[in-house]
C-alpha positions as CSV (number, residue, x, y, z in Angstrom):
1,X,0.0,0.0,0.0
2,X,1.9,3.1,-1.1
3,X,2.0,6.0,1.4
4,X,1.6,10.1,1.2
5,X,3.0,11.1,4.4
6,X,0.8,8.5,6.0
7,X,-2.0,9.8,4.1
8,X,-3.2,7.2,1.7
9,X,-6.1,7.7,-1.1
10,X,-8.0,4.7,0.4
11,X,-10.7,4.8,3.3
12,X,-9.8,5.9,6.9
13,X,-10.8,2.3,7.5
14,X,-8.1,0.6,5.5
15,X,-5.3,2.9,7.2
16,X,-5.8,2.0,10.3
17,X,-5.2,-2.0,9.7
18,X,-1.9,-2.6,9.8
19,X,-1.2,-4.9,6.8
20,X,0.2,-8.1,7.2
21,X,3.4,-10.0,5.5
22,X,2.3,-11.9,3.2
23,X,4.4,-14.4,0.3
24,X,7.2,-11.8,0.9
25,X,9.7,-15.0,1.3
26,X,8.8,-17.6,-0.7
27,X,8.3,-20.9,1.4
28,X,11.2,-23.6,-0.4
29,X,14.3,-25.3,1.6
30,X,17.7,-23.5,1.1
31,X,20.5,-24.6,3.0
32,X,24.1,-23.1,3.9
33,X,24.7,-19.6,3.2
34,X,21.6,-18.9,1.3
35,X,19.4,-20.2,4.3
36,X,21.1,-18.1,6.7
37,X,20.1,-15.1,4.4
38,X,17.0,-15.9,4.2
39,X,16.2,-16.4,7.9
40,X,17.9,-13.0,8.8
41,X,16.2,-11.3,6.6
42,X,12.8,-12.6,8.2
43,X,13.4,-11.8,11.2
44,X,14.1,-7.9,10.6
45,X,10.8,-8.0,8.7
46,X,9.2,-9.2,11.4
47,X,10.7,-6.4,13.3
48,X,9.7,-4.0,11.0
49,X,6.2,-5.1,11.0
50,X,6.4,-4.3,15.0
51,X,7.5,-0.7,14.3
52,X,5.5,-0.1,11.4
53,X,2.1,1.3,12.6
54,X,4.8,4.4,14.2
55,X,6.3,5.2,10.7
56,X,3.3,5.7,9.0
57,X,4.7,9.5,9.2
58,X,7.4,9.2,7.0
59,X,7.7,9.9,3.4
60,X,9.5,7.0,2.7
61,X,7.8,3.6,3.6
62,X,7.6,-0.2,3.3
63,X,4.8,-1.4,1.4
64,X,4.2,-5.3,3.4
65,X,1.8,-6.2,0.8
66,X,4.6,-7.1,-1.6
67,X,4.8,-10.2,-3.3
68,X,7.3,-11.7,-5.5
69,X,6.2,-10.1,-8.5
70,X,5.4,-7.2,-6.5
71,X,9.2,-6.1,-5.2
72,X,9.3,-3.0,-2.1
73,X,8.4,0.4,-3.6
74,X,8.9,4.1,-2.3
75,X,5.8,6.3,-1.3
76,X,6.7,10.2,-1.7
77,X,5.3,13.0,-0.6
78,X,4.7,13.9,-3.7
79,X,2.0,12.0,-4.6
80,X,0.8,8.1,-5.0
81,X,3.8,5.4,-6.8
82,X,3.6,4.9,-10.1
83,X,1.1,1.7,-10.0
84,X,-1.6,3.7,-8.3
85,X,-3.8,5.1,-10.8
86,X,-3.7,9.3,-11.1
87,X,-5.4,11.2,-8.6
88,X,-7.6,13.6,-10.1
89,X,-7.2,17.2,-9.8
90,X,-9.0,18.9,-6.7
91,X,-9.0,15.4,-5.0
92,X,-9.7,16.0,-1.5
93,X,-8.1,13.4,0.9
94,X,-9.9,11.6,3.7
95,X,-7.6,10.0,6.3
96,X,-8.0,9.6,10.2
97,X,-4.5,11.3,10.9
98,X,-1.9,12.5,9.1
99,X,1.2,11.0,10.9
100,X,2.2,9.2,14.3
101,X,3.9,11.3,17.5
102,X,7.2,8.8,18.4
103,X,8.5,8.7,21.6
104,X,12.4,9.3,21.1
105,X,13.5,6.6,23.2
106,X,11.1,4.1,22.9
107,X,10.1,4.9,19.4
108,X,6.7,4.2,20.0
109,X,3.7,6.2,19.3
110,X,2.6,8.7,21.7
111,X,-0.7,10.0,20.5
112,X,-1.6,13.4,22.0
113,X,-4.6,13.7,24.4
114,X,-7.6,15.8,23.1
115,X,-8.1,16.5,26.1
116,X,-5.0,18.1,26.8
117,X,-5.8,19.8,23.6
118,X,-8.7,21.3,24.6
119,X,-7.0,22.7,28.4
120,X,-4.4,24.1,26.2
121,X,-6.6,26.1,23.8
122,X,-8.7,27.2,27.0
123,X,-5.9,28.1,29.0
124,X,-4.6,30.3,26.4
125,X,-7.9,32.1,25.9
126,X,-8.3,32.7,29.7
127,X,-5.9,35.3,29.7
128,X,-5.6,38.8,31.3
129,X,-8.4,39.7,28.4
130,X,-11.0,38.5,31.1
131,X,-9.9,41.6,33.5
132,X,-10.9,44.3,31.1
133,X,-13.7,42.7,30.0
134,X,-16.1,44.5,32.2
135,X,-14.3,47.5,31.8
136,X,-14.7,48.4,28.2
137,X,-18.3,47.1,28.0
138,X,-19.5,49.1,30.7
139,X,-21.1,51.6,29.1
140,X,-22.4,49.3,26.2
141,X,-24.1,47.5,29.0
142,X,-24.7,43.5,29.2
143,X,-27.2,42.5,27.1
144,X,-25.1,45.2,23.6
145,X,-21.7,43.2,25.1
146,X,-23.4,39.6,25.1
147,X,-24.1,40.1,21.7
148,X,-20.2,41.0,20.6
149,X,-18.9,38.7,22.8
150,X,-20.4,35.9,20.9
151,X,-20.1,37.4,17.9
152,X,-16.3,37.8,18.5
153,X,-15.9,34.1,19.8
154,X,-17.5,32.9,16.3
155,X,-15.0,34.9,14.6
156,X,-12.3,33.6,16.6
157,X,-13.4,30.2,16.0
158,X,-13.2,30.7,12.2
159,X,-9.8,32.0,11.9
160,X,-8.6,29.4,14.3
161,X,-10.3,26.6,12.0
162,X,-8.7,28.4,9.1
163,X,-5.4,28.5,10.2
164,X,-5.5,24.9,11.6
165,X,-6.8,23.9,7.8
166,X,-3.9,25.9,6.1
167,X,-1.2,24.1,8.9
168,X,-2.2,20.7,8.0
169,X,-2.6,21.4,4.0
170,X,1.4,22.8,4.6
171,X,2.2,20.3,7.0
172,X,1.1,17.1,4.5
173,X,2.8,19.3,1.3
174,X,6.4,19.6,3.2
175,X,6.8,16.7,4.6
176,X,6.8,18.2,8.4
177,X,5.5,16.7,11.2
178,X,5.3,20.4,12.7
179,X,5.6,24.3,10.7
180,X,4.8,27.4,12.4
181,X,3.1,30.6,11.3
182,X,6.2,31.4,9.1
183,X,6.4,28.1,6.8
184,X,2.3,28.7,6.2
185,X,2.9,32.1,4.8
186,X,5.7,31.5,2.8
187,X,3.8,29.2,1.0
188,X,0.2,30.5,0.3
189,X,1.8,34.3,0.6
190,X,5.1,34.7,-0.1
191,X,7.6,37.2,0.6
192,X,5.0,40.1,1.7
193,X,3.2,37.5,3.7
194,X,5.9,36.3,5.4
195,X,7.6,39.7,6.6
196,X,3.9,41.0,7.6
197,X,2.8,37.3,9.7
198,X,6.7,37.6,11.4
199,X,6.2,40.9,12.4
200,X,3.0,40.8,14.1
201,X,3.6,37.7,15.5
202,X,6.3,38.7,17.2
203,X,5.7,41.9,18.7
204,X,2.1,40.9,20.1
205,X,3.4,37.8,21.6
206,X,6.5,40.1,23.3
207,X,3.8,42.7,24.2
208,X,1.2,40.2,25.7
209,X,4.3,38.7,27.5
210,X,5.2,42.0,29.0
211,X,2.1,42.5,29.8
212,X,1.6,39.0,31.6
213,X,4.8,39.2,33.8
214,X,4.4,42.8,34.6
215,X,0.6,41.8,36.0
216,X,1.7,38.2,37.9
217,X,4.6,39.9,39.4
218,X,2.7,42.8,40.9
219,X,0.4,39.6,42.6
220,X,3.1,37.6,43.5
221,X,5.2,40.7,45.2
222,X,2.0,41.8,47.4
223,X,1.3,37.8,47.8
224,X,5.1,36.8,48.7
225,X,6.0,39.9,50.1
226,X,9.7,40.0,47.5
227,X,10.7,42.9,45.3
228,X,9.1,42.9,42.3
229,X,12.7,41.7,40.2
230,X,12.5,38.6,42.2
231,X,8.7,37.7,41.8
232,X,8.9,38.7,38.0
233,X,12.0,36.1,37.5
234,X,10.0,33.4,39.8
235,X,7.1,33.5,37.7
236,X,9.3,33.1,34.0
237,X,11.8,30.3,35.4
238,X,8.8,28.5,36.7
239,X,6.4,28.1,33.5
240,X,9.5,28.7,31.3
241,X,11.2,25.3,33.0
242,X,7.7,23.7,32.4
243,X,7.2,24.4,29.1
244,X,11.1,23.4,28.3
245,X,11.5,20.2,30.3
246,X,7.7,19.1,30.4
247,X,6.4,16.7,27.7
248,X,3.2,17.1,26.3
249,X,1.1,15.0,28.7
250,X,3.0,16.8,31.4
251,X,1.9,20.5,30.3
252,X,-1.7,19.3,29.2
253,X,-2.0,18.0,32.7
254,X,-0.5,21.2,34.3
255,X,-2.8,23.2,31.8
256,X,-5.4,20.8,33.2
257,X,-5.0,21.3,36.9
258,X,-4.8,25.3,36.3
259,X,-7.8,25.9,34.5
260,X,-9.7,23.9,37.2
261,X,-8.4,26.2,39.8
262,X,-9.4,28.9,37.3
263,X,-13.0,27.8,37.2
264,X,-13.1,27.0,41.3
265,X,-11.5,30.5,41.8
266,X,-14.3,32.0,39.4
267,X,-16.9,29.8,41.0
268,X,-15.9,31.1,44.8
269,X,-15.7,34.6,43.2
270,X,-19.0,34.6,41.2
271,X,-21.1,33.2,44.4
272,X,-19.8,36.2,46.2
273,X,-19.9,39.0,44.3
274,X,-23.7,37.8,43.3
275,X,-25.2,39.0,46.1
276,X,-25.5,42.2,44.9
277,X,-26.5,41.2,41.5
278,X,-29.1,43.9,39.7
279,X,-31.1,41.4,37.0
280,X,-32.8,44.9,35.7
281,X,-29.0,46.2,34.9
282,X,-28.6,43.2,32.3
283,X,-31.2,44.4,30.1
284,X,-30.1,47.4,29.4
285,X,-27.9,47.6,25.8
286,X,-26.0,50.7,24.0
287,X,-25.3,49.5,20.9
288,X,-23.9,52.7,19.9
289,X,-20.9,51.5,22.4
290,X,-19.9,48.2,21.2
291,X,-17.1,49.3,18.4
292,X,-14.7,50.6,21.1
293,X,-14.8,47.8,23.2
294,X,-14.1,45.2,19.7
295,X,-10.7,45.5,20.0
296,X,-10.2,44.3,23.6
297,X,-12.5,41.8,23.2
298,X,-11.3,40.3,20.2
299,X,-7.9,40.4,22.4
300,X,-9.5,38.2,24.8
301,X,-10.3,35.4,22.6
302,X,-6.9,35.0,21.0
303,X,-5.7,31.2,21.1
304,X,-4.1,30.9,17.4
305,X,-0.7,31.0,18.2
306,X,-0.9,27.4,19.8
307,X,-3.2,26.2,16.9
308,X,-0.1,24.6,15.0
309,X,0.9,22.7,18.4
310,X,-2.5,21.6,18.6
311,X,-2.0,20.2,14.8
312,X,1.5,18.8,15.9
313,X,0.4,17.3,19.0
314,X,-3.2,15.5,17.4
315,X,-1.0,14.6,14.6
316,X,-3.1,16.7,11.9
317,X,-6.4,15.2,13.0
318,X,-8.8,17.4,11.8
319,X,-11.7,16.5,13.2
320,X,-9.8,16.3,17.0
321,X,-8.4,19.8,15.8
322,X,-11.8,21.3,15.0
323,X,-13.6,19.5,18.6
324,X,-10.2,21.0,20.6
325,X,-10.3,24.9,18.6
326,X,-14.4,24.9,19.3
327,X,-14.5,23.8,22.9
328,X,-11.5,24.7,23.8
329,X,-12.9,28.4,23.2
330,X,-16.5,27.5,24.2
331,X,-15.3,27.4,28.2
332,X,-14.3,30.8,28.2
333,X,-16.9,32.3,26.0
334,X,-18.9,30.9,29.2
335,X,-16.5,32.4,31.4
336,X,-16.7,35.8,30.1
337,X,-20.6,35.7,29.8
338,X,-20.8,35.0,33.4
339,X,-17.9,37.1,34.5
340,X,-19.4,40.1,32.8
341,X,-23.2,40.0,33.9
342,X,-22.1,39.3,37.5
343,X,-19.7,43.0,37.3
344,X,-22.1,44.6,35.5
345,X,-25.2,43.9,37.4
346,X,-23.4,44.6,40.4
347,X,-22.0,47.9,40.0
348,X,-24.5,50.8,41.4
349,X,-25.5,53.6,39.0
350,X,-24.3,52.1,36.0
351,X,-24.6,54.9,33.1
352,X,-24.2,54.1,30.1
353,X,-23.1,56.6,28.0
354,X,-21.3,58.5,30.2
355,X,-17.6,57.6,29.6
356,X,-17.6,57.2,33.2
357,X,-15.3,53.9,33.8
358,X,-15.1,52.2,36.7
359,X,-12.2,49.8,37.8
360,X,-14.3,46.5,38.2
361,X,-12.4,45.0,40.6
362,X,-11.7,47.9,42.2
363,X,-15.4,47.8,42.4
364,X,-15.7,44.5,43.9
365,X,-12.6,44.3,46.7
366,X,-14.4,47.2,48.0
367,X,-17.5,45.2,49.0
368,X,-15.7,42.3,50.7
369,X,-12.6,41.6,52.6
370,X,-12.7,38.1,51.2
371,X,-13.5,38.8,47.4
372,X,-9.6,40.3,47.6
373,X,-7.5,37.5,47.5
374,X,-9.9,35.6,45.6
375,X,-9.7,37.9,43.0
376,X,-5.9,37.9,42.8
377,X,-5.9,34.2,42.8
378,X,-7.8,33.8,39.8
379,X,-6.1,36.6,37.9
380,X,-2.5,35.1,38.6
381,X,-3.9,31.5,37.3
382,X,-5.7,33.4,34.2
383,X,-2.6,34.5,33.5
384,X,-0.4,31.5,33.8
385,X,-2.7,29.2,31.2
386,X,-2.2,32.0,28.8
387,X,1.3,32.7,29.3
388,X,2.5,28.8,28.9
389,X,0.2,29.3,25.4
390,X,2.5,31.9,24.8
391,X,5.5,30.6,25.7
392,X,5.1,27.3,23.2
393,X,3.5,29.5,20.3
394,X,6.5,31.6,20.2
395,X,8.9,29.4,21.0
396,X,8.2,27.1,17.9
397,X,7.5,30.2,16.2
398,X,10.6,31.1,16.7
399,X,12.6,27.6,16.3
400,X,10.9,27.3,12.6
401,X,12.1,30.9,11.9
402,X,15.7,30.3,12.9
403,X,15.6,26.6,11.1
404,X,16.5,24.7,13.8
405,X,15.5,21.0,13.7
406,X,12.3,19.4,15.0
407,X,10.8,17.2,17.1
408,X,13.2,18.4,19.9
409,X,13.5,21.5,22.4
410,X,15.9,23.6,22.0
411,X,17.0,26.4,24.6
412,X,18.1,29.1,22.3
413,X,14.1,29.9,21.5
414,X,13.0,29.5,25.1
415,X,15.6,31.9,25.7
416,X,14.8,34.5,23.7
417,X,11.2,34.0,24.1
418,X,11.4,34.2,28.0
419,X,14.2,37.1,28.3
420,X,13.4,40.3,26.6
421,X,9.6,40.3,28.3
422,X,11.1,39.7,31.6
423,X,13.2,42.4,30.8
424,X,10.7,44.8,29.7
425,X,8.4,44.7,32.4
426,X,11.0,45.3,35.0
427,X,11.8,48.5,33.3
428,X,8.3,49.5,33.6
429,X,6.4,47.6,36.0
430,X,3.5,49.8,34.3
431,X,3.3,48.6,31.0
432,X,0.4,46.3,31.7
433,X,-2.4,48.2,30.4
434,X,-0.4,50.0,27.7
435,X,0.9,47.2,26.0
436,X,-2.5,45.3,26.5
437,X,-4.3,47.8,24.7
438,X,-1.9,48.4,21.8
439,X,-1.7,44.8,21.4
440,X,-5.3,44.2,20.8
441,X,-6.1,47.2,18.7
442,X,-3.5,47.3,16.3
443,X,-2.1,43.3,16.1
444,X,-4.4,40.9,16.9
445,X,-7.3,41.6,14.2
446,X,-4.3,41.9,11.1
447,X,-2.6,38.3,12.5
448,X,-5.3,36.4,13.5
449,X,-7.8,37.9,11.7
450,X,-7.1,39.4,8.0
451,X,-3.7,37.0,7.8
452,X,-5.4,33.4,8.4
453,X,-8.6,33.8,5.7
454,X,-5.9,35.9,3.3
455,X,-4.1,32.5,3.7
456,X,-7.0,30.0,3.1
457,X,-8.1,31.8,0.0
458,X,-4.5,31.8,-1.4
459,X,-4.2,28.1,-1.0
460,X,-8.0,27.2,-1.8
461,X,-7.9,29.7,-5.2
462,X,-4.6,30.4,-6.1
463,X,-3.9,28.8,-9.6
464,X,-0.6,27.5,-7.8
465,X,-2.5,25.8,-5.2
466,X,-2.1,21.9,-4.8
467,X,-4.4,19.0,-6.8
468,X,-5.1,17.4,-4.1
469,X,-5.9,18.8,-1.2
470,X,-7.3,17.9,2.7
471,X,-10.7,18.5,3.5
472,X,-12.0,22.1,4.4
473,X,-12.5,23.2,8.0
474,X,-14.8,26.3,7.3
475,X,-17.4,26.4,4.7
476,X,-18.9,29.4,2.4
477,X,-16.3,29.3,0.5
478,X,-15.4,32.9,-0.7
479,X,-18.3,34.5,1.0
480,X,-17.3,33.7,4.5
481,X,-13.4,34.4,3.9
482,X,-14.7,37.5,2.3
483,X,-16.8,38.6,5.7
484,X,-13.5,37.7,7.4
485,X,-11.4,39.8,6.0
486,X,-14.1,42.7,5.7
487,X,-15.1,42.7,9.2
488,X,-11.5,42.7,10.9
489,X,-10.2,45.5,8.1
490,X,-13.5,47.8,9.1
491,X,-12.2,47.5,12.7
492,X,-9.1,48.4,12.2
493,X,-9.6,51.7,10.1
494,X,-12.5,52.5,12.6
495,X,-9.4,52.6,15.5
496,X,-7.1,54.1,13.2
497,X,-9.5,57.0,12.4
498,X,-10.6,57.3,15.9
499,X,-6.9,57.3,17.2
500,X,-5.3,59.5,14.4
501,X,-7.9,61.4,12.4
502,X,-8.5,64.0,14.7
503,X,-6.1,67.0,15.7
């Protein structure tokens, strides 16, 4: 059975049977040297068909159907061997994964956890986004921010789906078992595409970073008691030795065990900050509000820079992919829902309209002695499940952009992904909010918005584009990467005007 990667033209069924030896020796009695031949060369045959369900991944393969007519034959990654009859142009592939995760010692397949998948794209999105929520929807009010929060997670959703769809297609095309952000624009974009996706990339994940040390270390110093240097390194040796020395099942399960404090924290916090709830305050809606607080929002939801370790780690399962991008998001579209009613029905005199904003938790540590610390608890967790997001998105962001060799860590990218954001934020412990908000206005909507569906319609439409392809993640076709790229570019000119076109 010739191989494409470990993507075969045949049903999903037929790849995952392992195919059996068959005829490959034929059975007649040789003696002396030709017998001793013969018998060593059944026994590594038998060892290969032990190890062959784990190699499926490579471009090169053994086909264990052979006969004696029928010798050993390659499989590229090119496309089918030369027996196999020509694929037809457009052919879309169905397969249940694309390759097998190998454990380095044991060289036995490690298939990654969905589960873990899904804590990792949730821990990413609960980030310090949540904090501001309430914030910059106060004066649209609950019901007007409801409305853009969902309509903002759906967005998100799609350009995640997007981008996991265009990761695979250029995973399966090079031969990879993992490519970053870089290797996917340099194929559907080019040159243009590539300086533009590194650029962004990079300075929002350094900016969010900042951001995320500067804010833990301010918790940890009034929690610990330490100057703020020593907090600040605390925090980035900690989840930078995790994220270095863990493997995969390691993180998922710390991801795992912080986005269960996360929702205990939230819990505790929501039952008592609730007792002041205003039910009447959650219908009211300003619709003429909801553009200024897009941005931040949109901030809030961002998980794409871990989308092609989610790829890499379900070894291009799209169907795990697309459960793991969609509830991975779904838990803290809930979150925010919930967060936001319970700040905005419980602040007195809410007007709307006013431009009047009030620090919500601020708001809420004045109430109650207890609601304190648990308010600093769940903002250092929220923080920590997005910053490990961070940590692995650049860091193989950075490993594919210097070329360095996968499938093992390497400490120059942790390095430089850890350093210069510690760095920063002891230089101004006060960059928080500043580098937040620039971040989310000005980066996020260009990298994860306009960048993934200008990707998708390069490689579904360009006349360059592959024969054969995977199957789509997002439907509509042109319509719906259309609405993609229309909807983030109005945002962004809105801001722009807003922030430059008056004296």
């Amino acid at each position: 059975m010739p191989w494409y990667n470990g993507l075969s033209s045949r049903s999903a069924t037929e790849i995952k049977d392992t195919p059996r030896i068959s005829r490959v020796l034929p059975k007649v009695k040789v003696v002396g040297l030709e017998n001793l031949l013969k018998t060593t060369l059944w026994k590594v045959l038998k060892k290969l068909k032990e190890f062959y369900p784990y190699i499926v991944g490579k471009a090169t393969t053994l086909n264990f159907n052979a006969t004696e007519e029928q010798p050993f034959r390659k499989a590229t990654a090119r496309g089918p061997s030369p027996s196999e009859p020509p694929q037809k142009e457009n052919e879309v592939f169905e397969f249940e994964r694309l390759f097998s995760n190998l454990n380095q010692a044991t060289l036995k397949r490690e298939p990654g956890s969905l589960s873990s998948a899904i804590f990792l794209v949730a821990g990413t999105t609960v980030g310090a986004g949540i904090l501001a929520i309430p914030a910059v929807t106060q004066e649209s009010g609950f019901l007007a921010s409801a409305v853009t929060c969902i309509l903002c997670w759906v967005f998100m959703v799609v350009t995640g789906l997007l981008l996991a769809e265009v990761n695979v297609n250029t995973m399966c095309e090079l031969g990879s078992g993992g490519v970053s952000l870089v290797s996917m624009a340099r194929r559907t974009l080019g040159t243009a595409g590539v300086q533009i996706a590194c650029w962004s990339y990079i300075f929002i994940h350094y900016a969010l970073l900042v951001a995320y040390v500067a804010r833990s270390s301010d918790i940890l110093t009034n929690f610990l008691g330490i100057p703020l240097w020593e907090s600040a390194t605390l925090f980035s040796l900690i989840f930078g030795c995790i994220c270095y020395f863990g493997s995969q099942r390691f993180i998922g399960a710390v991801n795992g065990v912080l986005v269960f404090g996360i929702i205990a924290s939230f819990a505790a916090l929501v039952a008592v900050a609730s007792g002041n709830l205003q039910w009447d305050a959650l219908l009211q809606a300003n619709f003429d509000a909801v553009p200024t607080s897009i941005p931040i929002i949109a901030l809030s939801f961002v998980y794409q820079n871990v989308v092609p370790v989610v790829c890499t780690n379900l070894e291009g399962n799209l169907s795990k992919v697309r459960i793991a991008i969609v509830l991975g998001t779904a838990i803290p579209l809930v979150l925010f829902l919930v967060w936001n009613a319970v700040i905005l029905g419980s602040i007195p005199n809410l007007e709307m309209g006013s431009g009047k904003i009030t620090d919500p938790l601020q708001q809420l540590q004045s109430t109650s002695g207890v609601v304190g610390p648990i308010i600093q608890v769940f903002s250092l967790l929220a923080i920590a499940t997005s910053y490990i997001g961070f940590i692995l998105g650049l860091a193989d962001f950075l490993a594919d952009l210097l070329k360095l060799p996968t499938g093992q860590n390497q400490p120059l990218p942790y390095l430089l992904t850890l350093i210069p954001p510690l760095a920063l934020s002891l230089l101004d412990p006060e960059i928080f909010f500043k580098a937040l908000d620039f971040a989310g206005t000005y980066g996020v909507l260009v990298l994860f918005g306009v960048l993934p569906a200008a990707m998708s319609w390069s490689e579904r439409y360009s006349s360059s584009s592959p024969a054969v392809r995977l199957p789509q993640l997002v439907p509509g076709g042109r319509l719906t990467l259309s609405l993609i790229i229309g909807g983030a570019g109005c945002v962004i000119f809105s801001e722009i005007f807003k922030n430059f076109g008056h004296p």
